[in-house]
PyMOL commands that place a pseudoatom at each C-alpha (Angstrom):
pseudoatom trace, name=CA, resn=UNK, resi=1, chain=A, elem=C, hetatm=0, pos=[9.744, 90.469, -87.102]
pseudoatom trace, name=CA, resn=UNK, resi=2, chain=A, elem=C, hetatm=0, pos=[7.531, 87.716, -85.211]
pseudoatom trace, name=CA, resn=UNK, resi=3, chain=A, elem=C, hetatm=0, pos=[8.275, 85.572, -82.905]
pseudoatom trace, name=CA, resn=UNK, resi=4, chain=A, elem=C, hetatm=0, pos=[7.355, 82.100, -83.520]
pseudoatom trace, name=CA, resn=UNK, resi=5, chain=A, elem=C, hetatm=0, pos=[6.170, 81.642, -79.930]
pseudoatom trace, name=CA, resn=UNK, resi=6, chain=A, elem=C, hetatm=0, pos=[3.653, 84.684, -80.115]
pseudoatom trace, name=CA, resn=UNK, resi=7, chain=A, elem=C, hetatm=0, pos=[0.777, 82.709, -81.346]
pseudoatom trace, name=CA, resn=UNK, resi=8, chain=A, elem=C, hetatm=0, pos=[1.876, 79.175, -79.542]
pseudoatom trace, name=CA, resn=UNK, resi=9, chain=A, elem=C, hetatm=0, pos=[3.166, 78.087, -83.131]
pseudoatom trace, name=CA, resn=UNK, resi=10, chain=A, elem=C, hetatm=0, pos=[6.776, 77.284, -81.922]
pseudoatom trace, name=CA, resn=UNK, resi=11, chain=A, elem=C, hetatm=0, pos=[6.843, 73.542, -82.911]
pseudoatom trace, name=CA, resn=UNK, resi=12, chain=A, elem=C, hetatm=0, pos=[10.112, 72.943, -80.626]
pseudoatom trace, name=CA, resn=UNK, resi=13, chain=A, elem=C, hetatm=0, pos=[7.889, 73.325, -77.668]
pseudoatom trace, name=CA, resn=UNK, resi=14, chain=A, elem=C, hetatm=0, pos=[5.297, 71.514, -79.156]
pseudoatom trace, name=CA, resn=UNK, resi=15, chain=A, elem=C, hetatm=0, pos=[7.574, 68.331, -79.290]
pseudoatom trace, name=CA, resn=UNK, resi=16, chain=A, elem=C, hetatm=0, pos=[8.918, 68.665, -75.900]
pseudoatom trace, name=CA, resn=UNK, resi=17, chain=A, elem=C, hetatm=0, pos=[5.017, 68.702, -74.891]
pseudoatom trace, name=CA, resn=UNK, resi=18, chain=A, elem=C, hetatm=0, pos=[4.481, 65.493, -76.192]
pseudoatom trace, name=CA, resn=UNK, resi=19, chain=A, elem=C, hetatm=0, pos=[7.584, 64.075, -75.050]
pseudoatom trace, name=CA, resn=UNK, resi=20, chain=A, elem=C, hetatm=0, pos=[6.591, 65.286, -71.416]
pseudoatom trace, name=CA, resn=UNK, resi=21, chain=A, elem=C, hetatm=0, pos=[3.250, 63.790, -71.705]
pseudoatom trace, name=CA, resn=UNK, resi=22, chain=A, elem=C, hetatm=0, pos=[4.919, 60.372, -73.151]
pseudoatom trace, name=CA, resn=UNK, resi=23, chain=A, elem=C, hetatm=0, pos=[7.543, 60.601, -70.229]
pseudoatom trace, name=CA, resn=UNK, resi=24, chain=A, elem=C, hetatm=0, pos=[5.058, 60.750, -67.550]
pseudoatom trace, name=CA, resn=UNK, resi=25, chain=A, elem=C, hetatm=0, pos=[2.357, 58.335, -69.320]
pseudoatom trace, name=CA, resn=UNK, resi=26, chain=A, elem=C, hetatm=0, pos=[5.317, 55.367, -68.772]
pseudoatom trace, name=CA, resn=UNK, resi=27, chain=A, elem=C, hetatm=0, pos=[6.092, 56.923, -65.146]
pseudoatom trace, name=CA, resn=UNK, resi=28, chain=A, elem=C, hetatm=0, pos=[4.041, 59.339, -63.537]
pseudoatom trace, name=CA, resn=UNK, resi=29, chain=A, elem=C, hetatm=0, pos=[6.345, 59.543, -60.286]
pseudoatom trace, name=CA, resn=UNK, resi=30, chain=A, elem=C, hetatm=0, pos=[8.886, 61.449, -62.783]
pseudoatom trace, name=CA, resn=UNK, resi=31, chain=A, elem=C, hetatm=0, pos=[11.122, 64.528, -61.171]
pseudoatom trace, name=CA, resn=UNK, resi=32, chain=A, elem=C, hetatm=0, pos=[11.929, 67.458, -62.495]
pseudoatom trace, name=CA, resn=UNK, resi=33, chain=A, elem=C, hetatm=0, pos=[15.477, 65.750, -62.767]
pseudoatom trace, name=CA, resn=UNK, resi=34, chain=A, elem=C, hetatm=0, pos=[14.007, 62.665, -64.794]
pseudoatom trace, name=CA, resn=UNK, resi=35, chain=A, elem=C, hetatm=0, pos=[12.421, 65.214, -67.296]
pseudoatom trace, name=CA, resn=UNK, resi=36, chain=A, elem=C, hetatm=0, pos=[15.494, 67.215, -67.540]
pseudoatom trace, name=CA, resn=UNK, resi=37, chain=A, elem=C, hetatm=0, pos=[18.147, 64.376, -68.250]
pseudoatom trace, name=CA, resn=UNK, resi=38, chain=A, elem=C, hetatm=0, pos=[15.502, 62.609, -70.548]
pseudoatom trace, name=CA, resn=UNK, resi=39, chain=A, elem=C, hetatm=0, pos=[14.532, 65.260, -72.879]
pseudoatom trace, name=CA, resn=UNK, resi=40, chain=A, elem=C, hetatm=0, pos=[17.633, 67.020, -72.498]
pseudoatom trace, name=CA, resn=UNK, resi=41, chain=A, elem=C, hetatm=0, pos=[16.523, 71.158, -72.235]
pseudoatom trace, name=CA, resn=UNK, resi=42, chain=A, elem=C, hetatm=0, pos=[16.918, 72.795, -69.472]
pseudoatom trace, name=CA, resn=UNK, resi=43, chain=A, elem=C, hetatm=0, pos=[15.083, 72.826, -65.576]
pseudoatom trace, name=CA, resn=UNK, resi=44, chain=A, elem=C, hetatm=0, pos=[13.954, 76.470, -66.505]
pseudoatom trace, name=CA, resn=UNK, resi=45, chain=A, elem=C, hetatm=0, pos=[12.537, 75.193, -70.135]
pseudoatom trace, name=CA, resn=UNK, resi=46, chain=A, elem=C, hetatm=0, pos=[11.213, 72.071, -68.514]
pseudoatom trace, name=CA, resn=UNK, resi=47, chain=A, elem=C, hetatm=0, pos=[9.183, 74.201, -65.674]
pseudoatom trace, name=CA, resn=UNK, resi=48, chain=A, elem=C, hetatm=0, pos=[7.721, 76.371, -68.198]
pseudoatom trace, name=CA, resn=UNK, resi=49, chain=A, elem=C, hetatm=0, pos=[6.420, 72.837, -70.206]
pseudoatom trace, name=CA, resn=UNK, resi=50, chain=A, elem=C, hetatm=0, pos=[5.000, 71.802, -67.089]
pseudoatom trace, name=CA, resn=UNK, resi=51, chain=A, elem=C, hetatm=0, pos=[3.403, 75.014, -66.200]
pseudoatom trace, name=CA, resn=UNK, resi=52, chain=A, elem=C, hetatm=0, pos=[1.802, 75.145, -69.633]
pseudoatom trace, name=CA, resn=UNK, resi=53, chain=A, elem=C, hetatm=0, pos=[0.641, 72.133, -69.573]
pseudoatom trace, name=CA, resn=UNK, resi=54, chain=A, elem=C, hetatm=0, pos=[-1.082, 72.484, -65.758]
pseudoatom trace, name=CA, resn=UNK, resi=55, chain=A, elem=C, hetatm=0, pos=[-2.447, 76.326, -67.006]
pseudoatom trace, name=CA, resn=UNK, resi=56, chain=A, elem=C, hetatm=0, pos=[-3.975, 73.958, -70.120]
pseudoatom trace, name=CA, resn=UNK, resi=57, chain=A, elem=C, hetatm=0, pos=[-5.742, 71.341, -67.551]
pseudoatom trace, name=CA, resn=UNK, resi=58, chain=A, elem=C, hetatm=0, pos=[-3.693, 68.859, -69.381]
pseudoatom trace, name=CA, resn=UNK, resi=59, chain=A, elem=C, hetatm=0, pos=[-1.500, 67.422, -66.302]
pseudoatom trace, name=CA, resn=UNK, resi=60, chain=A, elem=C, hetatm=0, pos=[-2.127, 67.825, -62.549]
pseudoatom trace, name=CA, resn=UNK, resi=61, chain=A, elem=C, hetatm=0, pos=[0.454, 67.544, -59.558]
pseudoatom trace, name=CA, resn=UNK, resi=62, chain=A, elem=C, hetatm=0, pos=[-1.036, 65.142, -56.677]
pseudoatom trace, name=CA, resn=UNK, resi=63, chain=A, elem=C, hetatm=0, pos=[1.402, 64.991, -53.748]
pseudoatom trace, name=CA, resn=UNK, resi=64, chain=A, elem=C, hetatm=0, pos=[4.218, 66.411, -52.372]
pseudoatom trace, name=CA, resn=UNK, resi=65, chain=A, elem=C, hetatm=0, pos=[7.059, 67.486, -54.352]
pseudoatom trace, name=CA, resn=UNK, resi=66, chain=A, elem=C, hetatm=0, pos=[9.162, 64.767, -53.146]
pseudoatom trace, name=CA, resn=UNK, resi=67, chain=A, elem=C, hetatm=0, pos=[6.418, 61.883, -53.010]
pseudoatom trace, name=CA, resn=UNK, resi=68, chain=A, elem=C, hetatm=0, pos=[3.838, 63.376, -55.459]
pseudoatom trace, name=CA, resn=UNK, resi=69, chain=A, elem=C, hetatm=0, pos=[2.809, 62.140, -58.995]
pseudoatom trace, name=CA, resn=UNK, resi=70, chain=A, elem=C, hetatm=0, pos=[1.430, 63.463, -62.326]
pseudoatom trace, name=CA, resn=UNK, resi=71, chain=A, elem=C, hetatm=0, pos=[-1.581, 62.565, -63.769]
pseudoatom trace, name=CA, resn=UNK, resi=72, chain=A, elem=C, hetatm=0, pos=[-2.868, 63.097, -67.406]
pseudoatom trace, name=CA, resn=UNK, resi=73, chain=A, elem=C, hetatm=0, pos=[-6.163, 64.716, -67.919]
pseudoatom trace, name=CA, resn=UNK, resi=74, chain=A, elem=C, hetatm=0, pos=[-6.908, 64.892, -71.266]
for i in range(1, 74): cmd.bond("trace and resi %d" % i, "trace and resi %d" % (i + 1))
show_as sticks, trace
zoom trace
């Protein structure tokens, strides 16, 4: 059997994508904690998202950790 996520099809991930994107459009200073309690998956799920999205050129991390921000590319 296939998995859904072989081919980047899994549609669960795609919506916590865009929420992601939406959550850091209205506040770019967002944590890790901030995604995590407003899209409610987990850190691990969350840090995976984020990877994704920096691998994609989509979002970038300016700053420190603690005083840093995320901006949108595309």
């Amino acid at each position: 059997m296939r998995n859904s996520t072989e081919f980047g099809t899994d549609c669960k991930t795609d919506s916590i994508k865009e929420t992601i994107i939406d959550i850091i459009r209205a506040n770019p200073e967002s944590s890790y904690s901030d995604l995590v309690s407003k899209t409610g998956v987990s850190r691990r799920t969350i840090a995976k998202v984020i990877k994704d999205l920096s691998d994609a050129g989509i979002i970038k991390r300016q700053g420190s950790r603690r005083n840093g921000a995320w901006f949108i590319d595309k």
